[in-house]
C-alpha positions in Angstrom: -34.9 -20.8 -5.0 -36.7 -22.8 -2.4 -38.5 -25.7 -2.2 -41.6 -24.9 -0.2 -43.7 -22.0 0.9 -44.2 -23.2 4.1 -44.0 -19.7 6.5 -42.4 -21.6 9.2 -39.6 -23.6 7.0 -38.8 -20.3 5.2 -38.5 -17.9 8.3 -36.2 -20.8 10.0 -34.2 -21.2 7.1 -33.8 -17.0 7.3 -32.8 -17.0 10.8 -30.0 -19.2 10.0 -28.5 -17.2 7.1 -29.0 -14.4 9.1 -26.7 -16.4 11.5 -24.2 -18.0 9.9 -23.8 -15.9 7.0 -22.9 -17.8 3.9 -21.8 -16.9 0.7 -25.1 -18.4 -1.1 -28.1 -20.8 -0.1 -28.7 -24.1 -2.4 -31.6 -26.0 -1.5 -31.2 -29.4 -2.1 -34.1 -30.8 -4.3 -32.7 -33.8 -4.6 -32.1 -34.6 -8.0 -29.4 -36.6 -9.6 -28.3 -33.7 -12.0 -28.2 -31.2 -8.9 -25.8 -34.2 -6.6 -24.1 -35.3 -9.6 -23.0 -32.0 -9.2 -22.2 -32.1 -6.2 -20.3 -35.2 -6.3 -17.9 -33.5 -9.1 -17.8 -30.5 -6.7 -16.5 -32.5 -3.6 -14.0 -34.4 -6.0 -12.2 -31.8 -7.8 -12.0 -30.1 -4.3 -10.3 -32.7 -2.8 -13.4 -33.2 0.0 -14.3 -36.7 -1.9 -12.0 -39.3 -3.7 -13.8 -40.9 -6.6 -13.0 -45.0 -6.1 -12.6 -47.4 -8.9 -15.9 -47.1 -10.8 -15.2 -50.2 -12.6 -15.3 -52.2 -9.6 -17.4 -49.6 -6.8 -19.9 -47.8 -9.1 -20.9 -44.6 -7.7 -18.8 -45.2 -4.7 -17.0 -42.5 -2.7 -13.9 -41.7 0.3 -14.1 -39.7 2.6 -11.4 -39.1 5.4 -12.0 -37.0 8.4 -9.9 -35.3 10.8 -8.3 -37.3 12.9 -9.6 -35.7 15.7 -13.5 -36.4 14.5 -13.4 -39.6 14.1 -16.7 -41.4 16.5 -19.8 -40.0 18.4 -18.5 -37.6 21.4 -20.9 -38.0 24.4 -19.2 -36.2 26.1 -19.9 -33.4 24.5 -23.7 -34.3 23.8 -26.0 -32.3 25.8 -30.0 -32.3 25.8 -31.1 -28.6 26.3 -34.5 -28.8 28.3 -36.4 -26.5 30.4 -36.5 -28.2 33.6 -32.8 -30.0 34.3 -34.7 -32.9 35.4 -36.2 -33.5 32.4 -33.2 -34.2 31.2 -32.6 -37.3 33.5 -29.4 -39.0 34.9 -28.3 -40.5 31.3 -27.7 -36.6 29.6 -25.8 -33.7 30.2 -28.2 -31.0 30.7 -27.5 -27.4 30.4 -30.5 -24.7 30.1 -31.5 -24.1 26.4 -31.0 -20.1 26.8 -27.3 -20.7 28.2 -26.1 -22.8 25.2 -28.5 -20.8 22.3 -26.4 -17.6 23.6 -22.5 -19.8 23.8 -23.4 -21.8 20.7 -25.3 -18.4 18.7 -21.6 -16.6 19.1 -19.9 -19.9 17.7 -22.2 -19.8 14.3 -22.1 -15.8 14.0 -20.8 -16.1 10.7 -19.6 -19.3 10.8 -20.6 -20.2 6.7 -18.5 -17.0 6.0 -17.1 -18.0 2.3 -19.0 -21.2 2.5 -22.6 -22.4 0.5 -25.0 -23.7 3.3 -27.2 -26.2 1.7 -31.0 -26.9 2.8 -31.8 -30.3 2.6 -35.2 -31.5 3.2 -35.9 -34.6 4.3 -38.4 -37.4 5.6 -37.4 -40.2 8.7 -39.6 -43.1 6.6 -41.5 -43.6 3.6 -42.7 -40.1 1.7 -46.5 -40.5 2.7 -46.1 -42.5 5.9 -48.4 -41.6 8.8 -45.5 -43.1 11.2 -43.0 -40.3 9.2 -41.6 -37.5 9.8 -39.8 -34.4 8.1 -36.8 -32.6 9.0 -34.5 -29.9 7.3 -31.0 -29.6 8.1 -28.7 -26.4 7.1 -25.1 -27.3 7.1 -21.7 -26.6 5.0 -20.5 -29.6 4.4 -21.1 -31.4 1.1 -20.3 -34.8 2.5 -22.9 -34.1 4.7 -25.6 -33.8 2.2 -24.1 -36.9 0.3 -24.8 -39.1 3.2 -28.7 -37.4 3.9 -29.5 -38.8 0.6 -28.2 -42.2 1.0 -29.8 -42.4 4.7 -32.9 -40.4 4.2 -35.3 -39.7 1.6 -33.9 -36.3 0.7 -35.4 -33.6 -1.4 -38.8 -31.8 -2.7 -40.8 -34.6 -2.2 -40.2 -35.0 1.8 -42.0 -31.6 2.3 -45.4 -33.7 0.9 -45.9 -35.1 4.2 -45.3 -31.6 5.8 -47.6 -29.6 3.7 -47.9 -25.7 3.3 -48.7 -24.8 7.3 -47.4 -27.2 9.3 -44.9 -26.4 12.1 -43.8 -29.8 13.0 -40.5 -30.2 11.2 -37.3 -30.6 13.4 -34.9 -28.1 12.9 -30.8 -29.2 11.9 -28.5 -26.4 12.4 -24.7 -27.7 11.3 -21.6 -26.8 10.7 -18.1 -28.2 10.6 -16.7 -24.4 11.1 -12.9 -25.0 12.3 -13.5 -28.4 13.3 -12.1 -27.7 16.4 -12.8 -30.2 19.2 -12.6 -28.0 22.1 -15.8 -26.0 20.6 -17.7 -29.2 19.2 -21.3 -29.6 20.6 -24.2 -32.0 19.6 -27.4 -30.4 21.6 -30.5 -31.5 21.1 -33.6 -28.9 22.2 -36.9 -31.1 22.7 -38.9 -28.9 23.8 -37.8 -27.0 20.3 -37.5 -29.8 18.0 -34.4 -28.6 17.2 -30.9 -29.6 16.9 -27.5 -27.6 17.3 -24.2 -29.2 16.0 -20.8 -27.6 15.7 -17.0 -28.6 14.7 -17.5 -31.7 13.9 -17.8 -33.0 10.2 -18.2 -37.0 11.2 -21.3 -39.3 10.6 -23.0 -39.8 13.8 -22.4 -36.4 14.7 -23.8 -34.3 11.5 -26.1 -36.7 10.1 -28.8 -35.1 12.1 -31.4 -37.4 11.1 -29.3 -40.2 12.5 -29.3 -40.5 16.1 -30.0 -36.9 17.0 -33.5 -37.0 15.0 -34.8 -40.4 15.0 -33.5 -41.6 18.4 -33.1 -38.3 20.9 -35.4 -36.0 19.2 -37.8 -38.6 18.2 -37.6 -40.7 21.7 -39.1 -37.8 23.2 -42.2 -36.8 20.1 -42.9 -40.3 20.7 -43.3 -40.2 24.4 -45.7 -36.5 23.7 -47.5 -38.7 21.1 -47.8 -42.5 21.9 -45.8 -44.1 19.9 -42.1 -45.4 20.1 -38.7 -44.0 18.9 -36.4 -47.0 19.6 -32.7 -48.3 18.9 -33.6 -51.7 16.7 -33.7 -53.7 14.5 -36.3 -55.0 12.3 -36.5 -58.5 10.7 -39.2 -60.5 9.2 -39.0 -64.3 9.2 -40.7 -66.0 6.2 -42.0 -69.3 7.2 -42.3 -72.2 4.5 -45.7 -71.2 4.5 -45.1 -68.0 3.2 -46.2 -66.1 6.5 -43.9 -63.6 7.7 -43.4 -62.9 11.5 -41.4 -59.8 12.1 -39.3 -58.6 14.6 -37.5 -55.8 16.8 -34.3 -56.6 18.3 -31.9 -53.9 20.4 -28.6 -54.6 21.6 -25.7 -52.9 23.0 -22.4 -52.3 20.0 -20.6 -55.2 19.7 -23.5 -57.4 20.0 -23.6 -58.7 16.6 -26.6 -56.3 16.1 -26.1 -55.5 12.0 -25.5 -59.3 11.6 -29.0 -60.7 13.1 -30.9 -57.7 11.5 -29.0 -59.7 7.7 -29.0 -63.3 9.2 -28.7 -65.5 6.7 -30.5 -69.0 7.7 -28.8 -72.2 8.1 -28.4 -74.5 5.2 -31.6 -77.1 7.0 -33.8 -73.8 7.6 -33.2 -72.5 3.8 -33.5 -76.2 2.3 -36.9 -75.7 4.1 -37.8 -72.5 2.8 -37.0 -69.8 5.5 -35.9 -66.6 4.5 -34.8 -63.9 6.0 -35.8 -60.0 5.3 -34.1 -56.9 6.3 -36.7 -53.6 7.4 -33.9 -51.9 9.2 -30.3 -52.4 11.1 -30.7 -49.8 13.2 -33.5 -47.8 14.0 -37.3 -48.5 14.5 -40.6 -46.5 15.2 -43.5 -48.0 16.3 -47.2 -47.2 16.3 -49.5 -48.7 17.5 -51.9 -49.6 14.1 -55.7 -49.4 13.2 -55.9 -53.3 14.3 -54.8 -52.3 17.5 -51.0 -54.2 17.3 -47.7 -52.5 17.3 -46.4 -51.5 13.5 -42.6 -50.7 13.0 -41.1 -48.4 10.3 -37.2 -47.8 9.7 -37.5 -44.5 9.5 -34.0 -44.4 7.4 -33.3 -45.1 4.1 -29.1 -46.7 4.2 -26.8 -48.4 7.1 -24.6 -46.1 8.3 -22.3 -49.4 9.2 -19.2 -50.1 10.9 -16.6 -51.3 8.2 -14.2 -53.2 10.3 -15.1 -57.1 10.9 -17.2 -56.9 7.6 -16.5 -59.4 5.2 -18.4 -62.4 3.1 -18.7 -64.7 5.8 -19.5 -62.2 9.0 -22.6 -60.4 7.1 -22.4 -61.3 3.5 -25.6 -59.2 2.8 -23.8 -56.0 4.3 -20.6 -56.2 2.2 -23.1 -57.0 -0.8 -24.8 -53.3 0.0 -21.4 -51.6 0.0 -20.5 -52.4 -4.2 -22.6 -49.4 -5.6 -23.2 -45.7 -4.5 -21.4 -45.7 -1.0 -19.9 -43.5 0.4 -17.0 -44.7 2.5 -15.3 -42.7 5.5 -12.1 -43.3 7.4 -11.1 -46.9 6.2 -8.2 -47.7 3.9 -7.4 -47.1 -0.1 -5.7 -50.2 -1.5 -3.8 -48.0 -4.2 -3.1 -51.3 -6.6 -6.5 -50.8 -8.0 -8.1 -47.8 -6.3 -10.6 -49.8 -4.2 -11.3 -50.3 -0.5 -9.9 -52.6 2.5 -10.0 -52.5 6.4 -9.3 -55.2 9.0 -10.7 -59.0 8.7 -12.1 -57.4 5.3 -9.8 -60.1 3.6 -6.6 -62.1 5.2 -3.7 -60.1 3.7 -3.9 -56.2 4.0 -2.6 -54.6 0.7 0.9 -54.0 0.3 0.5 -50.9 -1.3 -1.9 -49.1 1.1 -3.2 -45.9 2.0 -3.8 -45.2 5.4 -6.8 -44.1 6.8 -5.1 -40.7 7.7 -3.7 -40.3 4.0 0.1 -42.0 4.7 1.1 -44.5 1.7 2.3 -46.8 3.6 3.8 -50.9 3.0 0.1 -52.4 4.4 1.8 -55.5 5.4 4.5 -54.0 7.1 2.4 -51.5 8.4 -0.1 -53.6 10.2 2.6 -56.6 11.8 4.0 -53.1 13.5 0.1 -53.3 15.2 -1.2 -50.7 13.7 -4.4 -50.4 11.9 -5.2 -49.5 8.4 -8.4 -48.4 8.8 -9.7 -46.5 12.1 -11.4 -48.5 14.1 -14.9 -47.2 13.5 -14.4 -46.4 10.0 -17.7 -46.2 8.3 -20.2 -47.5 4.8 -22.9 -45.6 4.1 -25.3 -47.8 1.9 -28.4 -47.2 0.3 -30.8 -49.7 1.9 -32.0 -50.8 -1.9 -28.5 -52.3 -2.2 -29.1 -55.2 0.7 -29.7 -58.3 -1.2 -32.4 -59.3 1.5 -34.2 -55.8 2.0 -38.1 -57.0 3.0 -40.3 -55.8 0.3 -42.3 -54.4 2.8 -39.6 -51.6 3.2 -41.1 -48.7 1.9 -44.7 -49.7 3.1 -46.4 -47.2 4.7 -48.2 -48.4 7.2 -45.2 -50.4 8.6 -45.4 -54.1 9.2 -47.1 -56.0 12.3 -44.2 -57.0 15.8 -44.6 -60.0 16.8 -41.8 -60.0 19.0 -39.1 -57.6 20.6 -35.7 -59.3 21.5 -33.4 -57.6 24.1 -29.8 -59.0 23.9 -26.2 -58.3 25.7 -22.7 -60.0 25.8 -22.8 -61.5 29.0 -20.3 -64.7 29.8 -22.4 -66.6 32.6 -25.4 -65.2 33.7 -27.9 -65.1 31.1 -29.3 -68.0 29.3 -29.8 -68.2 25.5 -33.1 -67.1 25.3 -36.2 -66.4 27.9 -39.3 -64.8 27.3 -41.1 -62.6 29.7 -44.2 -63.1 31.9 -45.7 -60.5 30.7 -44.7 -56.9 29.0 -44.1 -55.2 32.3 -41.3 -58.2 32.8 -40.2 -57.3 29.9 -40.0 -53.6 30.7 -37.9 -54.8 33.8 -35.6 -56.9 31.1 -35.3 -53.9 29.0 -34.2 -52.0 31.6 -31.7 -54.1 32.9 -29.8 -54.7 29.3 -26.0 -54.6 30.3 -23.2 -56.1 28.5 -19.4 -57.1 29.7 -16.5 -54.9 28.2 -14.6 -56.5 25.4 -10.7 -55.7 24.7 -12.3 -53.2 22.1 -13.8 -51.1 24.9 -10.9 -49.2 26.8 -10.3 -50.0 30.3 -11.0 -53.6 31.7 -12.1 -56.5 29.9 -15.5 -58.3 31.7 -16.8 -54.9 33.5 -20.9 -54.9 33.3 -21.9 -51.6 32.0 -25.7 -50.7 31.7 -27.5 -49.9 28.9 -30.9 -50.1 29.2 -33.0 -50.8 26.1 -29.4 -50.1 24.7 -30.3 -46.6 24.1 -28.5 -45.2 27.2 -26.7 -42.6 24.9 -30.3 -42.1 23.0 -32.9 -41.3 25.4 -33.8 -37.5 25.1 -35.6 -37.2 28.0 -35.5 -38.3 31.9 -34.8 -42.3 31.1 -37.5 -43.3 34.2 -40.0 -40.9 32.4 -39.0 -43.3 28.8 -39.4 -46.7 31.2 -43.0 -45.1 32.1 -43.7 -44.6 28.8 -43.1 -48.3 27.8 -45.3 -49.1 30.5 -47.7 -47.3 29.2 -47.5 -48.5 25.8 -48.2 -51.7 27.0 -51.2 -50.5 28.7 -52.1 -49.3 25.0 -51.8 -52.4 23.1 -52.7 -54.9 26.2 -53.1 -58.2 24.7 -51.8 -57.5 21.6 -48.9 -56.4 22.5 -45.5 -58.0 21.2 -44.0 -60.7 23.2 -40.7 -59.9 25.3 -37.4 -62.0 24.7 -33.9 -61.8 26.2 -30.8 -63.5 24.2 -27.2 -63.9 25.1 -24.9 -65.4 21.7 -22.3 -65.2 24.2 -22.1 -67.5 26.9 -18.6 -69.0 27.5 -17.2 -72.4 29.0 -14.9 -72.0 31.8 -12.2 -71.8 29.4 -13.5 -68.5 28.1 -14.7 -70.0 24.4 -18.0 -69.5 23.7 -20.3 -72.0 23.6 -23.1 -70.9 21.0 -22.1 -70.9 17.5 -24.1 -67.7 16.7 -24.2 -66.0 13.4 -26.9 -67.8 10.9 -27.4 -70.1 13.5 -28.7 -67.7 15.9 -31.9 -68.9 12.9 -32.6 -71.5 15.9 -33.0 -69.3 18.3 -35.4 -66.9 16.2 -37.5 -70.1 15.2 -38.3 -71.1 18.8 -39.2 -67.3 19.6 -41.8 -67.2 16.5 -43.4 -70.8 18.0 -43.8 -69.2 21.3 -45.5 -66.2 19.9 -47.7 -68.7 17.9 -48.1 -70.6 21.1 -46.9 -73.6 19.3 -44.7 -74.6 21.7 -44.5 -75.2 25.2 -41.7 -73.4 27.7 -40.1 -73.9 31.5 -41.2 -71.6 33.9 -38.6 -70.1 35.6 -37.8 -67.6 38.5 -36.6 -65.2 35.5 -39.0 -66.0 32.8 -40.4 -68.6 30.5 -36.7 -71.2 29.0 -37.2 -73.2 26.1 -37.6 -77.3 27.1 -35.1 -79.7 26.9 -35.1 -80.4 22.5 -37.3 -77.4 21.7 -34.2 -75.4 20.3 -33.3 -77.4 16.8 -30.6 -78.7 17.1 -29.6 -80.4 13.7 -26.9 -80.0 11.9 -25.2 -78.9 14.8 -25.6 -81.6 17.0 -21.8 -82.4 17.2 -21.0 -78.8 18.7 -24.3 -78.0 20.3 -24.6 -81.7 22.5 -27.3 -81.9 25.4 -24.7 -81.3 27.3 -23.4 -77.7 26.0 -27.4 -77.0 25.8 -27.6 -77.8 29.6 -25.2 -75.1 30.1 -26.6 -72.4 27.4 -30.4 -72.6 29.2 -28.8 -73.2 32.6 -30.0 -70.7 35.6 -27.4 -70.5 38.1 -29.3 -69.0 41.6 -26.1 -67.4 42.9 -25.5 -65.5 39.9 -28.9 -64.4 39.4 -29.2 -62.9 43.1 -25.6 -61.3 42.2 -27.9 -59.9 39.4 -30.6 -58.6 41.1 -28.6 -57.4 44.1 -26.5 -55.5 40.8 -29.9 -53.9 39.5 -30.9 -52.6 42.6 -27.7 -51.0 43.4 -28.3 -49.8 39.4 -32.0 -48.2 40.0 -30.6 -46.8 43.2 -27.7 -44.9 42.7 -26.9 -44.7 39.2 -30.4 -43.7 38.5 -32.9 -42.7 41.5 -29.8 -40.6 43.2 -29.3 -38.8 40.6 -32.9 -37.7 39.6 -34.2 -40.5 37.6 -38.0 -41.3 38.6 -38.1 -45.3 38.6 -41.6 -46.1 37.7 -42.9 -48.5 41.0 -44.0 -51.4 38.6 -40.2 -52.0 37.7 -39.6 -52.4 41.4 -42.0 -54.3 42.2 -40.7 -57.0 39.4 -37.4 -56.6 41.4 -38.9 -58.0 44.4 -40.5 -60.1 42.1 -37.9 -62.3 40.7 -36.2 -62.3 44.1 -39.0 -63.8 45.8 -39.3 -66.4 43.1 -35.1 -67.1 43.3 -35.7 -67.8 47.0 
């Protein structure tokens, strides 16, 4: 029974049973009788573990192989026409060449399987800034997740309507899981997207960052609007305004915890609050008033579980008590709940793996290993975050103030700067980079480049995507967000670092809004605009955070910065230009730009 008459959905949906060849077709409609279902299904099979639904209502496990375990880039490809389309940042291979190798890797893939059909829109049902997708797959953890990160069902096909062609099209399936033939292509030029042999997150969520990043980065470029890898976060002032903002940072930036910042004690004793629109993901548009409006186009966080716990991001742990599904992190088997690392002090002595060994948890972890994989995973519904903005599920999106690029950089970059202007900030974007961490393999304190931090995202040639923010800008001209640039990470020369960070990072926030409001002055500088001496509030801090450590934390260092610039050059030149990128001229010119201005 399907869910639509749409001629296009229906003929899609045909061609990949034709395909595949399943055993039967159940379109998802998305009620809680028809995944209640489902939930009992993926239990009794052994695909699911039902958790202790005394103490995690609704909650889930899931383990996956252990050979599927995290994104592969490696074997990501963007399928487009012309190779250089594709840019420097993808692998590229020509969309007739992998339809034929992948087309013989789904013949009859969903032999003895059901393929499901789930429907689904990226934002509010109704939304002019959303968009519908339908993704066929085999895996009933797969369509578990859609409906706690999308808005999955009947009612996503409203925005779609009877005609329409513009859907994007999610072929999966986990067929022998077999890494040697797993592929995540994307086809922009087709809206659609391929994957096969894997059955994690990241990879099979196809709404996640195949849809709303790749897919979407490159509708958005066709369109005018913005598909980007952010954060959204409104600020409500004791005047009960609210100034939002869009923040992108490389992993391990603290990303998750500035979009659920909790303010410090001062700021709430004030009034402040903070709101959560997304973690994550944002689209922008620009609005009938002429200034840029964001929407989360997802619906849960897909989070990493590992460093979670009540005083890292309270308001994510709070989102993981009810209806989440949990993959690859560890069963404490004393009362059938959850644990991973730094999730409390003392692992669980009687422990399940994340592999499925019982094992001594104490024991187990002073031998250095870990209970939980690394980039085990929550999936949480949005509606669970005690500080989810109640502009959420607005339509229309809500006003940006501000966009924030960030990295983890030891010396170079100041706390915060603001652009000159948005092509400056273009520049910024471009140059995001952040120093490896032990967590990274290889060496600790290498600079790798991730511009706008959606180097693995951008579904298109990455100087065609820096054009296109250029030519936003153009769009909104004065009404165009400000630009900001933050580092929580600056160390001493003893390698501590100096910023306290977390709620605190409040501060930082609160001098950003002023500047927007021009209530505050700021140094110009060869980079950009530095908060003055006592502009960053200091109190209640003042004992860590002296005049002294502030010095440092705003500090511009000449040497370093022409190291910098020398750095980006090198960057445009041969990780990007050589190999086919097409550097807009404006971001060049603010090269020489900032050079002249350091001499």
């Amino acid at each position: 029974m399907s869910l639509t008459k749409n001629p296009n959905v229906l003929k899609w949906v045909d061609e990949m049973i034709a395909l595949t060849k399943p055993e039967k077709v159940v379109w998802i409609d998305g009620s809680e009788e028809q995944l209640n279902a489902l939930r009992k299904e993926a239990v009794e099979t052994g695909e699911m573990i039902e958790l202790n639904q005394e103490k995690l209502p609704g909650c889930l496990y899931h383990r996956t192989n252990p050979n599927d375990v995290a994104r592969v880039e490696d074997r990501t490809f963007i399928c487009t026409r012309n190779k250089e389309d594709a840019g420097p940042t993808n692998n590229w291979c020509d969309p007739k060449e992998m339809y034929a190798k992948l087309s013989k890797l789904y013949d009859g893939a969903m032999k003895g399987r059901t393929m499901y059909v789930i429907p689904y829109s990226m934002g509010p049902i109704g939304s002019p800034l959303a968009k519908v997708g339908v993704e066929v797959t085999d895996s009933i953890y797969v369509v578990l997740n859609m409906n706690i990160m999308t808005r999955m069902g009947a009612d996503a096909f409203k925005n779609l309507g009877d005609t329409s062609d513009d859907f994007v099209r999610g072929l999966h399936s986990k067929a022998n899981v077999d890494p040697e033939q797993r592929y995540i292509v994307q086809f922009p030029e087709d809206n659609t997207i391929w994957s096969i042999n894997s059955a994690y997150g990241g990879n099979v969520l196809l709404g996640k960052k195949c849809f709303a990043l790749r897919i979407a980065s490159f509708q958005g470029k066709n369109e005018g609007w913005m598909a980007e890898h952010m954060l959204i976060l409104g600020v409500k002032k004791p005047d009960g305004e609210v100034k939002y903002i869009t923040a992108a940072f490389p992993s391990a930036c603290g990303k998750t915890n500035l979009a659920m910042l909790i303010p410090p004690e001062g700021y709430k004793k004030d009034g402040y609050e903070v709101f959560t629109v997304g973690d994550d993901i944002a689209w922008m548009k620009p609005g009938e008033d002429g200034r840029l409006y964001a929407i989360n186009p997802e619906n849960g966080f897909f989070g990493v579980a590992p460093g979670t716990n009540e005083k890292s991001n309270f308001n994510a742990l709070e989102s993981t008590k009810k209806n989440t599904i949990f993959t690859n992190v560890a069963i404490d088997n004393s009362d059938n709940t959850v644990w991973w690392e730094k999730l409390t002090k003392n692992p669980p002595v009687d422990a399940t793996e994340w592999k499925g060994a019982k094992v001594n948890g104490v024991e187990y972890t002073a031998q250095g290993n870990t209970l939980a994989h690394p980039n085990s995973r929550f999936t949480a519904p949005a509606e669970n975050c005690p500080c989810i903005s109640p502009e959420f599920n607005n339509p229309k999106g809500v006003p940006v103030s501000a966009i924030i690029f960030g990295g983890r950089r030891a010396s170079t970059t100041p706390l915060v700067y603001q652009s000159f202007d948005w092509v400056h900030g273009t520049y910024m974007g471009s140059a995001v980079s952040s120093e490896t961490t032990a967590a990274a393999t290889g060496a600790v304190g290498v600079l790798r480049h991730d511009p706008m931090a959606m180097k693995p995202f951008i579904g298109y040639n990455v100087g065609d995507y820096w054009a296109h923010w250029l030519e936003m800008g153009e769009k909104l001209g004065d009404k165009a967000p400000k630009i900001f640039n933050v580092n929580w990470f600056k160390q001493d020369e003893n390698g501590n670092f100096i910023w306290p960070g977390f709620g605190d990072n409040m501060r930082v926030l609160d001098w950003i809004i002023k500047r927007c409001e021009g209530t505050v002055d700021a140094e110009e500088t060869a980079i950009g605009y530095v908060p003055k001496k006592g502009d960053i509030n200091v109190d209640g801090i003042e004992d860590e955070v002296t005049p002294e450590v502030m010095d440092k934390l705003l500090n511009i260092d000449k040497d370093l910065w022409t190291k910098e610039i020398a750095e980006m050059r090198r960057y445009y030149n041969e990780d990007i230009a050589a190999k086919g990128g097409r550097i807009p001229q404006a971001l060049y010119d603010e090269l020489d730009k900032i050079e002249a201005r350091l001499k």
